[in-house]
VOBA-1610 file (N, C-alpha, C; in pm, whole numbers, padded with zeros to 5 digits, always signed):
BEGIN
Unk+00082-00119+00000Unk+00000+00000+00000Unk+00086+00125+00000Unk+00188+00164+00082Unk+00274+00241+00068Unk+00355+00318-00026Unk+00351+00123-00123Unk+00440+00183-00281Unk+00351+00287-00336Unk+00239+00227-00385Unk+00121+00291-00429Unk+00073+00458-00382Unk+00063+00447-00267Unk+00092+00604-00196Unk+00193+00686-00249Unk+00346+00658-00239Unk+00427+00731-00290Unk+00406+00759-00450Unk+00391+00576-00525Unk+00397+00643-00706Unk+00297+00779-00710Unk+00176+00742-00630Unk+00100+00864-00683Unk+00082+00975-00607Unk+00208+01011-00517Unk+00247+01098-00479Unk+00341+01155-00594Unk+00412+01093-00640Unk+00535+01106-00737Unk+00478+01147-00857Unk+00367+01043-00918Unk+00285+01116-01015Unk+00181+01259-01002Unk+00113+01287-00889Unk+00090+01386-00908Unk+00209+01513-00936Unk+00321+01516-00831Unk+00411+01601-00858Unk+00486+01599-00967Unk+00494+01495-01057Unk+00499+01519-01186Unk+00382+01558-01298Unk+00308+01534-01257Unk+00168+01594-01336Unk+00167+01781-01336Unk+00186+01800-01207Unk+00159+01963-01163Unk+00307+02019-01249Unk+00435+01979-01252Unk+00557+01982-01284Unk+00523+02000-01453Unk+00478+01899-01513Unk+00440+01902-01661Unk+00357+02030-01675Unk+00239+02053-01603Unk+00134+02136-01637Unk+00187+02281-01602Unk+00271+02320-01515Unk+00344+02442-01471Unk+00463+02489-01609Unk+00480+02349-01638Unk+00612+02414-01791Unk+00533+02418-01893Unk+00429+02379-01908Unk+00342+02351-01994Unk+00238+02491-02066Unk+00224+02551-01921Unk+00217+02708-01900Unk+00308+02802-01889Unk+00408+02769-01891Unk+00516+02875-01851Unk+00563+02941-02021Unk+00600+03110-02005Unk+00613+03071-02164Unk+00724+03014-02207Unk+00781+02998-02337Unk+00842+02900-02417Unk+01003+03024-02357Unk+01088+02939-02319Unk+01219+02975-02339Unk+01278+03062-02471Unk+01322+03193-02457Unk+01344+03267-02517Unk+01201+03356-02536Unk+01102+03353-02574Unk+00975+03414-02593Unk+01000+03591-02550Unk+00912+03661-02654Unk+00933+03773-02607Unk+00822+03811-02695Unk+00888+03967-02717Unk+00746+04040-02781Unk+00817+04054-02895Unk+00822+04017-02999Unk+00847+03957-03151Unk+00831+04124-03244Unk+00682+04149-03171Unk+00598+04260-03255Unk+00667+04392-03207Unk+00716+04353-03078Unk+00794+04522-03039Unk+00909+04543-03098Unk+00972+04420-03084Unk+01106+04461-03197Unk+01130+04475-03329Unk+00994+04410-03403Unk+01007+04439-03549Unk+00986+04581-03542Unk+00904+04645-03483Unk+00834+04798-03465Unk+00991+04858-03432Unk+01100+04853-03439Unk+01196+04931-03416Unk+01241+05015-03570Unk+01236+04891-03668Unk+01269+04903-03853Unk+01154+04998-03874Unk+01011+05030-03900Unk+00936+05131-03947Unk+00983+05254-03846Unk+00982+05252-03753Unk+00989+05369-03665Unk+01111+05449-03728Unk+01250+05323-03741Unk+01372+05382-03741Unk+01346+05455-03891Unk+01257+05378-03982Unk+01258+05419-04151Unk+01175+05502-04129Unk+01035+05588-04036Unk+00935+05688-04066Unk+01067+05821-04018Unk+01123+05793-03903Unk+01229+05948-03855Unk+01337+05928-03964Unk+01371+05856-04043Unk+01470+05913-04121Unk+01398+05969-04297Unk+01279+05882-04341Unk+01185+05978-04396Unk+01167+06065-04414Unk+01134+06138-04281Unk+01110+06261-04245Unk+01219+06348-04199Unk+01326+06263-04222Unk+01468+06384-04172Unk+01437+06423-04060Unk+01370+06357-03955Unk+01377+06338-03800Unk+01506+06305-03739Unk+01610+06302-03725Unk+01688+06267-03656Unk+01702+06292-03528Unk+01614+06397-03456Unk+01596+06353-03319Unk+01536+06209-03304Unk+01434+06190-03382Unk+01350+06041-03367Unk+01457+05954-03403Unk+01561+05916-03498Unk+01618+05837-03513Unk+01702+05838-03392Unk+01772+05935-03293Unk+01835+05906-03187Unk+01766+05844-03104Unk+01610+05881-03071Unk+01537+05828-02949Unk+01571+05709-02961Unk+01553+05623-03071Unk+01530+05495-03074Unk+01645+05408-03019Unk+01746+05502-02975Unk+01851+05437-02917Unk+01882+05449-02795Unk+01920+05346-02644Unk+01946+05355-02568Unk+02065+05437-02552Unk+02063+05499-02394Unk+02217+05523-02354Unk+02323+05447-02365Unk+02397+05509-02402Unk+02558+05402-02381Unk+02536+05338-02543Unk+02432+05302-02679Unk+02417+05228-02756Unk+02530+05259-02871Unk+02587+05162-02951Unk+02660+05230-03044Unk+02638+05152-03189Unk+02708+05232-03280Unk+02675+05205-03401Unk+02804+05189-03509Unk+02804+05068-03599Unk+02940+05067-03678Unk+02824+05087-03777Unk+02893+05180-03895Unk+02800+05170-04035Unk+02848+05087-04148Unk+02835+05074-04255Unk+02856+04976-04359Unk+03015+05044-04403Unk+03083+05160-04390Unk+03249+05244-04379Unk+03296+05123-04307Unk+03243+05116-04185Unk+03300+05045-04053Unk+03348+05146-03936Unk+03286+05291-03984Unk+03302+05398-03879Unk+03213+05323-03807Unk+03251+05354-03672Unk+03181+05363-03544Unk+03166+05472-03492Unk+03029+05467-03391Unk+03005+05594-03313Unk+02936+05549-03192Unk+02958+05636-03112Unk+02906+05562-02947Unk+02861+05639-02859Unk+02743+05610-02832Unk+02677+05673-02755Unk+02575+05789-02866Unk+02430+05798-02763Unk+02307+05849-02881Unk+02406+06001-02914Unk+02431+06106-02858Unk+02514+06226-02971Unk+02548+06211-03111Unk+02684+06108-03067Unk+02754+06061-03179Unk+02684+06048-03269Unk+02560+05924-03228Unk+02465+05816-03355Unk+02419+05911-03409Unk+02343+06021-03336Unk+02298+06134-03387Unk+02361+06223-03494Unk+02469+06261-03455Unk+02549+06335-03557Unk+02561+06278-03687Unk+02621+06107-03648Unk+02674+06070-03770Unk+02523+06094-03894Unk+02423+06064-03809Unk+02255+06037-03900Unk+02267+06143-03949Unk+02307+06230-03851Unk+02230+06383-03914Unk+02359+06453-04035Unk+02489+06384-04030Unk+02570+06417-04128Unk+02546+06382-04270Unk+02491+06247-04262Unk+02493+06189-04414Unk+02324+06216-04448Unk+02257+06241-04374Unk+02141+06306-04388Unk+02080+06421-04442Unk+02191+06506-04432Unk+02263+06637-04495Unk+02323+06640-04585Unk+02365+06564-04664Unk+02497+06546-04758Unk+02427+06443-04837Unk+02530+06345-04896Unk+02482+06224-05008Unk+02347+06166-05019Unk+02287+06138-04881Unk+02124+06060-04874Unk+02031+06166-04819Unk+02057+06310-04854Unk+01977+06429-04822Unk+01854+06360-04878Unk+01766+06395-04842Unk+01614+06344-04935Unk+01576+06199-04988Unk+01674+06128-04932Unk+01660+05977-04981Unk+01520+05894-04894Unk+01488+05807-04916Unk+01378+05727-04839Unk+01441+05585-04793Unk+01395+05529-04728Unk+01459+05394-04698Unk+01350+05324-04643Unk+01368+05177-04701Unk+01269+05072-04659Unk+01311+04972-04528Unk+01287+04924-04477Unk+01413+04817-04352Unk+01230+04725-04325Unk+01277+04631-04323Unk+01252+04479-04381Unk+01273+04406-04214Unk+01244+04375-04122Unk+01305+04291-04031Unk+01295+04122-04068Unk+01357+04070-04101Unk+01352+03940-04080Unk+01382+03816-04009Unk+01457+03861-03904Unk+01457+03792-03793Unk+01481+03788-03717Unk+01415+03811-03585Unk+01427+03830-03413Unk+01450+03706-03297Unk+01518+03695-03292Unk+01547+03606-03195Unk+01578+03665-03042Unk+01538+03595-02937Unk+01520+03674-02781Unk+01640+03582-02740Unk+01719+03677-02636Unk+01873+03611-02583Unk+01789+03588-02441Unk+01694+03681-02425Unk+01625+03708-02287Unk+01485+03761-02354Unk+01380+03737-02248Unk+01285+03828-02293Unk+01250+03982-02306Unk+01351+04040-02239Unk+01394+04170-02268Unk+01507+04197-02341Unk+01564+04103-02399Unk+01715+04174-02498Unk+01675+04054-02594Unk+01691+04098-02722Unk+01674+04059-02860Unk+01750+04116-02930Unk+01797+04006-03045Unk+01885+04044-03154Unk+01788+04085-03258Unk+01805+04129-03410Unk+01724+04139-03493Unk+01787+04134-03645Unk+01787+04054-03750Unk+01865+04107-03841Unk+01745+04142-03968Unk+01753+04262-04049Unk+01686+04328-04112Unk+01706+04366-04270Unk+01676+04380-04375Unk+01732+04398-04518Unk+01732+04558-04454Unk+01758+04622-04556Unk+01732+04801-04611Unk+01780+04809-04728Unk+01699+04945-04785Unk+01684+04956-04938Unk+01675+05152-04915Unk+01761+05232-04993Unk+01736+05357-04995Unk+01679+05373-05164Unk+01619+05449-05137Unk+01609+05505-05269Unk+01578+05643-05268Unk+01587+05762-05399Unk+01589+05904-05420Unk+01731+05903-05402Unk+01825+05884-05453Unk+01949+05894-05426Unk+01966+06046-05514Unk+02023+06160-05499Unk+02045+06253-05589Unk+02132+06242-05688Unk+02083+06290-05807Unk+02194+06307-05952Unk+02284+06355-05908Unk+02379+06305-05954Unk+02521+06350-05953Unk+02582+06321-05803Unk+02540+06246-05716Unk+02546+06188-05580Unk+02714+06082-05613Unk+02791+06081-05508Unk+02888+06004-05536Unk+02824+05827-05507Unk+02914+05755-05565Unk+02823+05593-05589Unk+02881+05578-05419Unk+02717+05525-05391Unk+02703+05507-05207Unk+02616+05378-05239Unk+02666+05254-05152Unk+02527+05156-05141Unk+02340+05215-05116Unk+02302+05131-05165Unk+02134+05162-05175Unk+02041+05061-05089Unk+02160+04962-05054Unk+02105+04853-05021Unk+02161+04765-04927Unk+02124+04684-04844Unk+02227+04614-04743Unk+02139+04540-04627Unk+02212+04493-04537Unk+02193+04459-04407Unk+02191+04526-04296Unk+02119+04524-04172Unk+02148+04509-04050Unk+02101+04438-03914Unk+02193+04457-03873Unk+02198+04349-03731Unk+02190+04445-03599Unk+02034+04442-03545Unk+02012+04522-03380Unk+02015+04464-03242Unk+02078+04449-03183Unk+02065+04377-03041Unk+01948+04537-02976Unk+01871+04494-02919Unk+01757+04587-02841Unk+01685+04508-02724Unk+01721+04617-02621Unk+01698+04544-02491Unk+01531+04634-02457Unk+01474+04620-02381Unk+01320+04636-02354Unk+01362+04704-02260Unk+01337+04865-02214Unk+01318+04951-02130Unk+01197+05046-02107Unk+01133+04988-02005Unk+00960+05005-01904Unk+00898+04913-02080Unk+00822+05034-02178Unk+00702+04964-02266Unk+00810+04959-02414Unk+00955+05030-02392Unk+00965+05035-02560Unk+01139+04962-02551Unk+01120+04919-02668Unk+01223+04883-02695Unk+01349+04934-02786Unk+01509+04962-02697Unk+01587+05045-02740Unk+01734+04952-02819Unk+01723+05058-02928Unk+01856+05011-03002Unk+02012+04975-02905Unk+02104+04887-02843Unk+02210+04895-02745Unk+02292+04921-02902Unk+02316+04835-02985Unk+02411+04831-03095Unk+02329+04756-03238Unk+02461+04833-03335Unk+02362+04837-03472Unk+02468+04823-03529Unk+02444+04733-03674Unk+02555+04709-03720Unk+02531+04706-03858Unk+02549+04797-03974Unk+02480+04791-04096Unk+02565+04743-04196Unk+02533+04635-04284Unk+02647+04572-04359Unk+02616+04604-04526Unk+02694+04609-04636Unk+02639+04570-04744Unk+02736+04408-04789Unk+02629+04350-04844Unk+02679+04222-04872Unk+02828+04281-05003Unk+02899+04193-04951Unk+03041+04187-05101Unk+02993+04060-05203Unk+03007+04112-05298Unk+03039+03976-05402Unk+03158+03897-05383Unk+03115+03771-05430Unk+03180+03677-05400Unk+03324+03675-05533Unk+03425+03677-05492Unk+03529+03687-05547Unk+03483+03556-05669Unk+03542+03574-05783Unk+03557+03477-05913Unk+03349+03486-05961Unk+03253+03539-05883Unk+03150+03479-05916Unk+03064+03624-06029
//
């Protein structure tokens, strides 16, 4: 009688054990929808030659290498650099950014990697990519989620191809 007591002592606490992970959310899980919402936001303030809005979107301390491989650190910098080429070669340009894939390290810090596409490039503009990659790590601070680092690539062709 005893055995019997314990198995289904043992089985209930594995029952409640199953049904508690069962509910719990999924490892890694996060808010998917807040971090794609970083790519339109970041593409409506540069649109609009907002570059205060394109800084908001970035935490303190966050930094940025661009497709040069300049870096800049901290929101000022990010700011400046936006608001330099914003002014100059991609004055009036538009840009599309695409997120395609978010993955959560935590449910508050997520990576993100994204296409982008400029277009309105000006006549007589020196030859600048139009097109490329990037890669956002963004950690969740109170309801929104902030850029820490950004990393914008353009793909190279493949040598001989």
């Amino acid at each position: 009688m005893r055995g019997r007591i314990e198995m289904r002592t043992w089985m209930a606490a594995l029952a409640v054990l199953v049904l508690a992970v069962g509910l719990a959310p999924a490892a890694g899980a996060g808010d998917e929808d807040g971090v794609k919402a970083i790519g339109p936001a970041w593409a409506e303030a540069w649109n609009t030659a907002d570059m205060d809005a394109v800084a908001a979107l970035y935490a303190e301390g966050a930094d940025y290498v661009n497709f040069f491989g300049d870096a800049f650190s901290g929101v000022p910098a990010i700011q400046a650099a936006f608001a330099e080429i914003n002014s100059t070669a991609y004055k009036g340009t538009k840009i599309e950014i695409e997120t395609v894939a978010v993955s959560f390290i935590k449910p508050d810090v997520a990576v993100s990697d994204s296409t982008w596409k400029l277009t309105g490039i000006p006549a007589g503009a020196p030859p600048l990519p139009t097109e490329g990659q990037s890669t956002v790590v963004a950690v969740k601070q109170g309801d929104a989620w902030k850029i820490v680092a950004h990393r914008a690539r353009v793909p190279q062709p493949v040598p001989g191809q």
